[in-house]
TIDRENVO-6866 format. One record per residue (C-alpha): residue in one letter; x, y, z. Coordinates in steps of 0.5 Angstrom, whole numbers, plus 500, padded with zeros to 3 digits. Layout:
N
aXYZ;...
! end
This chain:
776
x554536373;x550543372;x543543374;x540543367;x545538365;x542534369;x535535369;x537532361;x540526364;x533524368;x529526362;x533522358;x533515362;x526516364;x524517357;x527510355;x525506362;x519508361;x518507353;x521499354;x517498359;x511500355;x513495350;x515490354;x507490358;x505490350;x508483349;x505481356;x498483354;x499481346;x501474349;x495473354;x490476351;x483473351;x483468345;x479468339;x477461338;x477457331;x470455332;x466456338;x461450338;x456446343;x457439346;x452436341;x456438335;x451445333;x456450330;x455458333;x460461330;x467461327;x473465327;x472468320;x465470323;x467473329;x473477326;x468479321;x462480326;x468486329;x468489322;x460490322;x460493328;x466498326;x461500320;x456502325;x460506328;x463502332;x466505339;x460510338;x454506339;x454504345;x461500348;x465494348;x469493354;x468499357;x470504351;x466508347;x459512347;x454511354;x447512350;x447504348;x448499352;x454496354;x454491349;x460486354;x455488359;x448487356;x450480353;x452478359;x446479363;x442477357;x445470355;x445469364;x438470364;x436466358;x441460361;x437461368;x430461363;x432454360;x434451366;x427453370;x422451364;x426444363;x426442370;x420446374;x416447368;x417455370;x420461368;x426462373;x423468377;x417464378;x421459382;x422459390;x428463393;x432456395;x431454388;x433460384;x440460389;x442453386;x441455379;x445460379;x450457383;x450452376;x449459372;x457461375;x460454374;x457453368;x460461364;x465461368;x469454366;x474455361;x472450355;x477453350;x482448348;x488452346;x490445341;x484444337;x482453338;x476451339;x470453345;x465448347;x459449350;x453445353;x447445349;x443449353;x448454354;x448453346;x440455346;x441461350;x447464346;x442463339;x436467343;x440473345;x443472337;x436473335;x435479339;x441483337;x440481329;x433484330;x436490333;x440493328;x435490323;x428494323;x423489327;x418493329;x418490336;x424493338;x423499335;x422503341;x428500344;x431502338;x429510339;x432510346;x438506343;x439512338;x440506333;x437507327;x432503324;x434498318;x442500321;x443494317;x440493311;x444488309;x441481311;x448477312;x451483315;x446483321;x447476321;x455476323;x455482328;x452478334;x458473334;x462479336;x458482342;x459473344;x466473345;x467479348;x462478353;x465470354;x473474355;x469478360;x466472364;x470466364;x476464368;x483465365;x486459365;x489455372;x486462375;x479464379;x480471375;x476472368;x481474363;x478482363;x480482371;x472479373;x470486369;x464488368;x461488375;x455482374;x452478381;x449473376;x456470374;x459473380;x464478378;x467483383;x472486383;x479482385;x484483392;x489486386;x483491384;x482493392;x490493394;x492497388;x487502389;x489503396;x496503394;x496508389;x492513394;x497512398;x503514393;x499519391;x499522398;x506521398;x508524391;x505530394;x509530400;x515529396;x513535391;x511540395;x518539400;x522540394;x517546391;x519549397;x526547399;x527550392;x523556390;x526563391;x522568392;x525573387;x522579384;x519579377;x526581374;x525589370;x520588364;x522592357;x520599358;x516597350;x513590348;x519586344;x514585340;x511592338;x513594330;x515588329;x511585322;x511578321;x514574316;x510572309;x509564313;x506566319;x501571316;x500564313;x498561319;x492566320;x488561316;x489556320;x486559326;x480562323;x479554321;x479553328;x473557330;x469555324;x471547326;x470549334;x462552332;x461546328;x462542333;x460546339;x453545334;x454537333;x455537341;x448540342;x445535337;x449529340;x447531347;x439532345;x439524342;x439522350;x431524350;x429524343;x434519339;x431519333;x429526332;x431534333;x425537336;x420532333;x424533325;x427526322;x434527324;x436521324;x435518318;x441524315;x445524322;x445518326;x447519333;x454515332;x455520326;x454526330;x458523335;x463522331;x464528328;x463531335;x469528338;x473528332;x472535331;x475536338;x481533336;x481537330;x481544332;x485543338;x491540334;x490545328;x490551333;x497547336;x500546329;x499553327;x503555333;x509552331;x509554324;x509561327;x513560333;x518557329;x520564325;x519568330;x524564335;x529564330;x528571326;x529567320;x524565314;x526559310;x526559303;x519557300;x516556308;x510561305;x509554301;x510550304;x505552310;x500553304;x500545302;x499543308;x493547310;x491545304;x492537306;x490537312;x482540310;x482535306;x484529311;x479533316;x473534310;x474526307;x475523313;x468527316;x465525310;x468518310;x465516316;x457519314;x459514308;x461508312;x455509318;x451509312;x453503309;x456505303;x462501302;x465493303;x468492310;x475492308;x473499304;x470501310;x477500314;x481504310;x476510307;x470509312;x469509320;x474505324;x469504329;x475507335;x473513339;x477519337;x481515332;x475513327;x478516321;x479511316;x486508314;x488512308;x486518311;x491517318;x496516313;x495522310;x494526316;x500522318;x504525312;x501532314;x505531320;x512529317;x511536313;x509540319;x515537323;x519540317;x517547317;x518547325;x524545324;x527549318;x524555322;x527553328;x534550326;x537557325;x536558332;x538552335;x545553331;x547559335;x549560343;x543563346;x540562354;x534559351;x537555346;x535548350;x529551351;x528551343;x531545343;x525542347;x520545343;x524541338;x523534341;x517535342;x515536335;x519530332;x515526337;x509528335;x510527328;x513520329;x508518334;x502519331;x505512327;x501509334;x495508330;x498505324;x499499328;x493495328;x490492322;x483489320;x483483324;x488486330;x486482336;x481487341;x486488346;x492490341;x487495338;x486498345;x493498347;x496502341;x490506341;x490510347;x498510345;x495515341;x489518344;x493518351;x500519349;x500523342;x494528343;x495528352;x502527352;x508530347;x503535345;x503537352;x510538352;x510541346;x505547349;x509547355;x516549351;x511554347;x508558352;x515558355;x518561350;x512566349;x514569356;x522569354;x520573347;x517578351;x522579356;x516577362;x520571364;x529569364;x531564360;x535560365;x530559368;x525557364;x529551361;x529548368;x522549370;x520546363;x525541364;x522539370;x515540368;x516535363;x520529367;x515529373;x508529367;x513524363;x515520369;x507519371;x504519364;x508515360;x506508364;x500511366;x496510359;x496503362;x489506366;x486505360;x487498360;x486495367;x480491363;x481490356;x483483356;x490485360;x493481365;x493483372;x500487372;x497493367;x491493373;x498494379;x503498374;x497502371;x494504378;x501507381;x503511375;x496514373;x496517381;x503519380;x500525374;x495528378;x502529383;x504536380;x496538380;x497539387;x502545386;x497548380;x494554384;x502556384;x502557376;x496560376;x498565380;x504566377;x501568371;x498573373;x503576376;x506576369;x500579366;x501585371;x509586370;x509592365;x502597362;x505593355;x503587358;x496588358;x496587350;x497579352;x492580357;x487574354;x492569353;x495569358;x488569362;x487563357;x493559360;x491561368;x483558366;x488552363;x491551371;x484552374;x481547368;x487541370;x487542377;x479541377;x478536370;x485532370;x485532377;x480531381;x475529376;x480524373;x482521380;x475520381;x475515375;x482513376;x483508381;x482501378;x476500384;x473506382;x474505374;x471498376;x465501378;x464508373;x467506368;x462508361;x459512365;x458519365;x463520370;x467519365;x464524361;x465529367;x472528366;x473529359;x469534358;x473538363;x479536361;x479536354;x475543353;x478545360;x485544359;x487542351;x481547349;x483553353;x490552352;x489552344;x485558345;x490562349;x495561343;x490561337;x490568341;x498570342;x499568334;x492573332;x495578337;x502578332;x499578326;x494583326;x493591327;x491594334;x485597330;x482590329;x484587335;x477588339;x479586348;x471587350;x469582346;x474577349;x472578356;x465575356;x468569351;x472568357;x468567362;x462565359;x466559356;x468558364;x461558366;x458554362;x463548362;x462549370;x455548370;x455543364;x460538368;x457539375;x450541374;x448535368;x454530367;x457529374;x450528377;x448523372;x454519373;x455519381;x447516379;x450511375;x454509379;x450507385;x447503379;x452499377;x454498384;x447495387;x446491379;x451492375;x453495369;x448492364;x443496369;x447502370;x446503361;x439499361;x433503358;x430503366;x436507368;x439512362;x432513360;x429515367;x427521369;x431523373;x437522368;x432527363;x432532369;x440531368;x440531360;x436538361;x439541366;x445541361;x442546358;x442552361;x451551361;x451548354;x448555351;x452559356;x458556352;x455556346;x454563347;x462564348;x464561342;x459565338;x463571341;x469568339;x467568332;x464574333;x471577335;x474572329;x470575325;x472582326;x478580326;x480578319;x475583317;x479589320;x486586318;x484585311;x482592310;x488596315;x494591312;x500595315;x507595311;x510588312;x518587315;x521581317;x522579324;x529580327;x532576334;x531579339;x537582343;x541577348;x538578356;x544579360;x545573364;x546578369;x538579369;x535576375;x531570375;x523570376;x518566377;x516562371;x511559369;x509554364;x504549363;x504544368;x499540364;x499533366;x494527362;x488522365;
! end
């Protein structure tokens, strides 16, 4: 069997191995999830709530912006408190109160040491004792628990109302006042933060082990981390060290050191005009810049709440933007314009691979931008609506704001997003089926690119696969399907396959070759991250296998990082291979920023996060901001920009083309990411992280530490990074600008693309370089 043969065998057993047994674990998960009570009442017979309440209670929190005002579970935004963690500690404290002032007339840090152990003691017996009864579905609680859970009820209802003793704590929540206007409404949503925290302290059954693996950390009710959380840890650093060996062997063993093979005397490219299509594509990328200004502005005004949480420099702001919708509209938008920026490379790679144009693919790639800045607008808009109250809870769900981080969106505006894909996977298609009918050397290279559009069409279906009522730890699970697996996975092999075959259309590159490092690239990424989505996991009502399997395969992704600094190196010698090269000079600088940003952002920062010890203690925390600040604008951003780039670079004349306004873009970009993430993000949760480690997660996001002093320093020193960057993205759009300005008055005569001459197989092999990007 040939070597590229083979490499298709291992891609395609991996690839169904892997996905069965992320079905199976989502059955595990599915059946031992915590459970959502029929009623949760006290010994006395006082009702707190019912399982209608509860569910509804979750719909209310979703309309707030749910992920987006502070967490549950560890999942969201890191201004608010962790509401799991938050409750926790505050129905454990009202609990030792009650028990001090009935018993010794006292409130419990009046009491003597000795005293204060014993009620604690009772407090971990008592919150840890499962009394849900699986016939009946209901939870029962002792009456003085029942008091505690009635106190910590009033303060979140008082909270999200307008009680003006809370208002300062409101401020430095960001949480508007009067967030819920509606009286029942605010009544509801504390059933929700109830629940989660009771999954977070109670002991599944016949188990010393809360059904979200003792998380978060919580002295009071003695939640630490298991022996499981501590060996895997170690195991998987171990694995790691190893994967790292092994790949390093076969790197060597298997690498040649063969000289770059002759590049053309002139670009292949040169003279060749686009067809009608992928001058159409010219539009998206312009919508990638503006949609990249509007959320390098929102991140400004986001990061700005941490220290004024109602206002922008003294101005009202909140009562029009609230920080759950800024942040919303942040991420969202970062999602948005990568993905668009990615798209619109297929749409014009496909013609240009093929040297065909389909019959109404002009068309076709119109409909689609249109269909897609309607998703974009309606479900921006959707989501200011629903924050703002504006809809019934089911109406939110399906035109408002779902409440998960980097999946808000409502569910009529996913499936139309989703009905956008299925057409863009048509026109990939049609345009690219040409090519896959021929014998060529880059044909599995195509085939490739062609696979990853199917999955990236059909598995965006991930988030369709949760309802209103969907138990929490499904809705997790599903959702990082999408986040990880969707946004960090296939499209990555996608962007892979394209730069490929980007350096194979210009002759830098032997097809051959290419094939099987694109092969290879997507079996080891693959290998680890298809099962690694289960980090994710290690805490959201999952059962302890997630916390082993998660922990081996996520340290198995930053394996291929360890050899980055060879693609980087790679691609600038591609860059340096012929005068004519220089012309893609940025693009390719893009693609090695790419390398540098997934060694430092992926890798390091996402292993600091990874092992289920650390991820314990940090997570939702800034550390993991750290992470996905680099790692998202680092890798998928640059990546995006690179091609955005590469496809400008075809369609418009050299007149307009401007390199000196791309250079300090390049740079100012790098510097101001780096001074971001190490001078403000990392710093302010590596503090976190001493807090939580000394108290808990409730203290590392209290007021006394987010709220701090020296979290304010971290917030400003944010500053001089983030107007290094913004100031890139003002270059960009500068040159963006003049870019279009300058091809619509220097239109040059339009021919259609024609394929390229076939290589000689007889031409020597290189170096290749694809993008070897692996996801966290």
């Amino acid at each position: 069997m040939n070597p590229t043969k083979r490499l298709w065998w291992i891609l395609g057993i991996l690839f169904v191995a892997s996905f069965l047994a992320l079905g199976l674990i989502g059955g595990e998960i599915y059946r031992k999830a915590p459970p959502m009570p029929e009623q949760v009442v006290s010994e006395d017979g006082t009702l707190l709530y019912t399982l209608e309440e509860l569910q509804t209670g979750r719909q209310v929190w979703q309309t707030t912006g749910g992920q987006q005002v502070g967490s549950v579970w560890g999942h969201g935004a890191y201004l608010a408190p962790d509401w799991t963690a938050d409750w926790l500690r505050r129905e454990a404290e009202a609990l030792l109160n009650i028990w001090a002032r009935n018993q010794h007339g006292m409130d419990y840090r009046e009491l003597p040491s000795e005293t204060q152990a014993g009620l604690r003691d009772r407090l971990k017996a008592e919150m840890r004792h499962n009394s849900y009864n699986p016939e009946t579905g209901i939870i029962t609680v002792s009456p003085e628990r029942a008091e505690a859970i009635q106190y910590v009820h009033r303060h979140y209802r008082d909270l999200f109302g307008n009680a003006p003793e809370l208002a300062e704590l409101r401020e430095m929540y960001a949480i508007p006042h009067n967030a819920l206007p509606d009286e029942g409404r605010r009544e509801l949503l504390p059933g929700f933060f109830f629940w989660s925290a009771w999954a977070a302290t109670t002991n599944r059954p016949d188990s010393n082990i809360t059904y979200t693996s003792n998380w978060p950390p919580e002295p009071l009710v003695g939640n630490s981390p298991t022996p499981g959380t501590a060996m895997w840890s170690m195991a998987s650093i171990i694995l790691l060290l190893a994967g790292i060996a092994a790949l390093v062997w076969y790197y060597v063993a298997t690498r040649h050191e063969d000289e770059l093979p002759k590049p053309p005397e002139n670009d292949p490219l040169l003279g060749k005009q686009p067809t009608p299509s992928m001058r159409a594509t010219a539009k998206y990328f312009y919508t990638v810049v503006a949609l990249f200004l509007a959320q390098m502005t929102l991140g400004a005004i986001t990061a700005h709440y941490a220290v004024e949480g109602h206002g922008f420099f003294g101005f009202p702001l909140a009562e029009y933007l609230p920080y759950s919708v800024a942040r919303t509209w942040h991420t969202q938008l970062a999602v948005f314009w990568i993905a668009t920026a990615w798209l619109a490379t297929g749409l014009y790679i496909g013609p240009l691979v093929s040297g065909r144009e389909p019959k109404y693919q002009k068309l076709g790639v119109n409909i689609l931008y249109a269909a897609l800045v309607f998703v974009v607008v309606g479900s921006l808009a959707g989501e200011w609506l629903g924050v703002h109250q504006f809809f019934s809870l089911d109406a939110n769900f399906w035109f408002g704001h779902q409440g998960w981080e980097y999946v808000d969106l409502g569910r009529f505006w996913q499936i139309l997003l989703f009905i956008g894909l299925m057409l863009w996977l048509v026109l990939v298609g049609r345009a690219l089926w040409p090519a896959l009918k021929q014998p060529a050397d880059n044909r599995a290279l195509i085939l490739i690119l062609f696979l990853s559009t199917i999955a990236i069409g059909l598995f965006y279906a991930a988030g369709l696969m949760w309802g209103k009522h969907t138990h929490l730890s499904m809705v997790t699970y599903w959702r990082w399907w999408v986040v990880h697996l969707w946004v960090e996975g296939f499209f990555e092999v996608f962007a892979t396959a394209v730069i490929a075959l980007i350096f194979t259309r210009i002759g830098l590159i032997r097809a051959k070759l290419a094939v099987d490092a694109t092969l290879f690239a997507t079996i080891i990424f693959l290998f680890g991250g298809i099962l690694g989505t289960l980090h994710h996991l290690y805490f959201a009502g999952t059962p302890t296998s997630v916390i082993a399997i998660g922990a081996m395969f996520s340290a198995l992704e930053v394996v291929p990082l360890v050899l980055i600094g060879f693609e980087a190196y790679e691609n600038l010698r591609l860059r340096k291979a012929a005068p004519w090269v220089q012309r893609y000079r940025w693009p390719i600088l893009f693609f090695v920023a790419v390398a540098f940003w997934n060694l430092v952002g992926a890798g390091l920062l996402g292993f600091l996060i990874n092992p289920p010890l650390s991820l314990y203690y940090v997570q939702a925390l800034n550390t993991t901001a750290a992470h996905g600040h680099a790692a998202l604008f680092g890798v998928y951003g640059m990546l995006g920009i690179g091609l955005m780039l590469f496809c400008l670079r075809g369609m418009t004349v050299d007149a307009a083309w401007r390199d000196h306004l791309l250079k300090p873009a390049f740079w100012l970009f790098n510097i101001g990411l780096a001074a971001m993430v190490f001078l403000s993000l990392l710093p302010a949760g590596i503090y976190q992280a001493w807090a939580s480690i000394t108290e808990g997660l409730w203290y590392a996001r209290s007021p006394a530490i987010v709220q701090s002093d020296l979290m304010h320093f971290f917030v400003w020193l944010r500053v001089p990074g983030d107007v290094i960057f913004a100031a890139g993205v003002l270059v960009l759009a500068w040159f963006s600008f003049l870019l279009w300005k300058g091809s619509r008055t220097s239109q040059q005569p339009q021919r259609p693309v024609t394929a390229p001459a076939p290589r000689p197989s007889s031409e020597p092999a290189a170096a290749t370089t694809v993008a070897s990007t692996t996801h966290q």
